[in-house]
C-alpha positions as CSV (number, residue, x, y, z in Angstrom):
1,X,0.0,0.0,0.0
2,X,1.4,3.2,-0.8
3,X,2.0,5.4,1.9
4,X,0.1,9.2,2.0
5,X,1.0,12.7,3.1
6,X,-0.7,12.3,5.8
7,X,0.3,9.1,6.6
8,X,4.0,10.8,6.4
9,X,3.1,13.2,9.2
10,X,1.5,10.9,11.2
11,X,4.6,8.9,11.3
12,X,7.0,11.6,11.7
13,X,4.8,12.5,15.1
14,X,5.5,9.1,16.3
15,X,9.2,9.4,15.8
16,X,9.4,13.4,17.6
17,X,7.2,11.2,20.7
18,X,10.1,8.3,20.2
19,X,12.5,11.0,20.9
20,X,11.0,12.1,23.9
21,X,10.6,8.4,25.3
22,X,14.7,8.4,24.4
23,X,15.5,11.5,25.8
24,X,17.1,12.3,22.4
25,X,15.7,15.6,22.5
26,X,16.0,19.1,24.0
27,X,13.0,21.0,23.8
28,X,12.4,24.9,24.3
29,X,14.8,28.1,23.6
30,X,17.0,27.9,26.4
31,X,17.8,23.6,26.0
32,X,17.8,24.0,22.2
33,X,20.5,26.7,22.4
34,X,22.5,25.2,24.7
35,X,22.3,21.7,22.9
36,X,23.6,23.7,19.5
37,X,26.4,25.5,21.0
38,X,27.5,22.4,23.0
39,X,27.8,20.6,19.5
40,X,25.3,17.9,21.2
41,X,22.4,18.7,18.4
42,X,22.2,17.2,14.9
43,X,19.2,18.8,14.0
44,X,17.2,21.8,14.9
45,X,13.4,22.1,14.2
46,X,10.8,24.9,14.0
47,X,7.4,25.0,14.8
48,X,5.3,26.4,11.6
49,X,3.9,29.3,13.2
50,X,6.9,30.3,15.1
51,X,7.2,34.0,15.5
52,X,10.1,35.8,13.1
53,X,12.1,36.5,16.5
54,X,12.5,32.8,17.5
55,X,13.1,31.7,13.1
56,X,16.3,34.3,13.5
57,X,17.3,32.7,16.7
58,X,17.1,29.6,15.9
59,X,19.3,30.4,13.1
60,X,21.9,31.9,15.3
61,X,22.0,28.5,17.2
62,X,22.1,26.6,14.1
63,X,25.4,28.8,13.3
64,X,27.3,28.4,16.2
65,X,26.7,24.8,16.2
66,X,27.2,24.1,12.5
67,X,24.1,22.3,12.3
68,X,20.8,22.1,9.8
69,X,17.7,23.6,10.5
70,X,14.2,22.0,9.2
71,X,10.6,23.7,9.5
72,X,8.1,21.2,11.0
73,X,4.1,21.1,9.6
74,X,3.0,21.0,13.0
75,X,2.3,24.4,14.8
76,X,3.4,25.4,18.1
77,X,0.2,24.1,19.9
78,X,0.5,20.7,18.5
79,X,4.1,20.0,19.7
80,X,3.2,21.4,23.0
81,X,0.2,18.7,23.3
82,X,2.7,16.3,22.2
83,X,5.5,17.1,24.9
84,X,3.4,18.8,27.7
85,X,5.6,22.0,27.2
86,X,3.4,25.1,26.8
87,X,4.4,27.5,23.9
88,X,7.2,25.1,22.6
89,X,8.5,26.6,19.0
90,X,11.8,24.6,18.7
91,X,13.5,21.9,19.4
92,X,17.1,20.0,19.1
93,X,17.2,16.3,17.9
94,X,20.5,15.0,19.8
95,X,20.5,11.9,18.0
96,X,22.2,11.2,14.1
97,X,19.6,8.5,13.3
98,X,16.4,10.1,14.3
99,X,17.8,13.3,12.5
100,X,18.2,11.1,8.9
101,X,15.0,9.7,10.0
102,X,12.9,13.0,10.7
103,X,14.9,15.0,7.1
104,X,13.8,11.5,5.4
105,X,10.2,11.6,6.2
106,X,9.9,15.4,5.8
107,X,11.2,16.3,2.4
108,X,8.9,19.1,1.6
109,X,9.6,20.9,5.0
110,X,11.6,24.1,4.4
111,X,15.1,23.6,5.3
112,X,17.9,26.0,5.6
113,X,17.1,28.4,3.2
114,X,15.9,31.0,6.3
115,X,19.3,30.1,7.5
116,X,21.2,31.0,4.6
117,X,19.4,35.0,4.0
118,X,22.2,37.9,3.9
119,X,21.7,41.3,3.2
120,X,20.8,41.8,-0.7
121,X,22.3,44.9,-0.6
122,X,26.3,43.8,0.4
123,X,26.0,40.2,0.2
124,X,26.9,40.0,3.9
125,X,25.6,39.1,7.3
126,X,24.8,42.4,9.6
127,X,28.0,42.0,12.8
128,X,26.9,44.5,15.1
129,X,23.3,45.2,16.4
């Protein structure tokens, strides 16, 4: 039987609960961050309604730990039913093989291209604030 989109995201929910049974995941700002920066995550994920603030920081995390970034169809409300975290708009998969597992299932999520924006005008990233 062949296997629908919404079959996909069904699956893909089982595997962010797996995570959670594992412990293979930090969840929220402050755990996602330090996850990223301590080289520990191999994949960071954003909640589809995420506000623009929390897309840019989420970026800077993904930067200082050299690691991809991948939009999640589910909305902020539906991973907080999920991990009993209120207001939860990213996460940090700490684990390689549920990483290849989640980018596998989830093609047609946005990636890094958020990521990857510089100024049009000078081609560079803005340094000071």
């Amino acid at each position: 039987r062949s296997v629908l989109v919404g079959d996909l995201l069904v699956v893909a929910f089982v595997l962010f609960l797996l995570l959670l049974k594992a412990n293979a995941i930090a969840i929220g700002e402050f755990d996602t961050g330090a996850a990223a920066k301590a080289h520990k995550a191999k994949l960071l994920l954003l909640a589809s309604d995420a506000s623009d603030n929390a897309g840019k920081r989420l970026c800077g995390f993904a930067r200082a730990g050299n690691v991809k970034t991948l939009k999640l169809p589910y909305t902020k409300d539906e991973i907080s039913a999920a991990t009993g975290k209120p207001g939860c708009s990213m996460a940090a998969v700490c684990d390689a093989g549920f990483a290849a597992a989640l980018i596998k299932l989830l093609p047609e999520a946005d990636g890094d291209a958020e990521c990857l924006m510089r100024n049009e005008r000078t081609g560079k990233r803005r340094n000071n604030a």
